[in-house]
N, C-alpha and C positions, 0 to 999 in steps of 0.2 A: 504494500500500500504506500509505502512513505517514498519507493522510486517511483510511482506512478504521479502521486503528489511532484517530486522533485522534478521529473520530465516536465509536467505541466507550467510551473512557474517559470523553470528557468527557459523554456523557449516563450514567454511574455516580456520577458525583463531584459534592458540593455545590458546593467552590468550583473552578468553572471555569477561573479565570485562573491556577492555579496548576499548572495542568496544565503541562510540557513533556515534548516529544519527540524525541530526538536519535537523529539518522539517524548512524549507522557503517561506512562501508564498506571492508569487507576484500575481497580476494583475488577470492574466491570465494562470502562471506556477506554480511550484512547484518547488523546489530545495531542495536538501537531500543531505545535505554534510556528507559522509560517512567519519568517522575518525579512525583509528585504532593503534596497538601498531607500531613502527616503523620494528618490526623484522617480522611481518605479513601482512605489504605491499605489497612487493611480492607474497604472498598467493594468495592478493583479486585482483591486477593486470593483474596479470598471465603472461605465454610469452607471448611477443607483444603486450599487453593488451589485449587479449583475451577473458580471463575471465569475465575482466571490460566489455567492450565491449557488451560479453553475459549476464553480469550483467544488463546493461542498457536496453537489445533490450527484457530481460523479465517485468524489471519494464514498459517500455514504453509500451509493450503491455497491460499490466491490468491497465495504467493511460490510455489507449485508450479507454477500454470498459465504462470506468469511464466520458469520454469524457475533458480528461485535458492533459494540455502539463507536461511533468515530466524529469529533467536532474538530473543525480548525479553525483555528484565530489567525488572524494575519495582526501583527507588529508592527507598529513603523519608526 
């Protein structure tokens, strides 16, 4: 899940190397605090969070096949 995550940002984002991703594991979830440079925020946001949003509803679907709860935060 988390190179699938890491595929998806960093072909949004100019500068690459500034991408991190920290894996969280609780209980029962998963949290993946997405971090990035701050001028490529709005990239991985999108309008209206859009983006994020779609970002979310594809990791949630392959953490479902997986059978786990999964939330990501983006950082800036």
């Amino acid at each position: 899940m988390k190179e699938i995550l890491q595929t998806i940002v960093t072909n949004l984002v100019d500068n690459k190397e500034a991408v991190e991703i920290k894996e969280v594991n609780g209980e029962k979830s998963v949290v993946y605090e997405v971090k990035v440079a701050e001028s490529d925020m709005g990239k991985v946001i999108g309008r209206q969070g859009k983006l994020a949003h779609s970002i979310r509803t594809v990791i949630k679907a392959v953490a479902n096949k997986e059978h786990k709860r999964v939330t990501v935060e983006f950082i800036g």
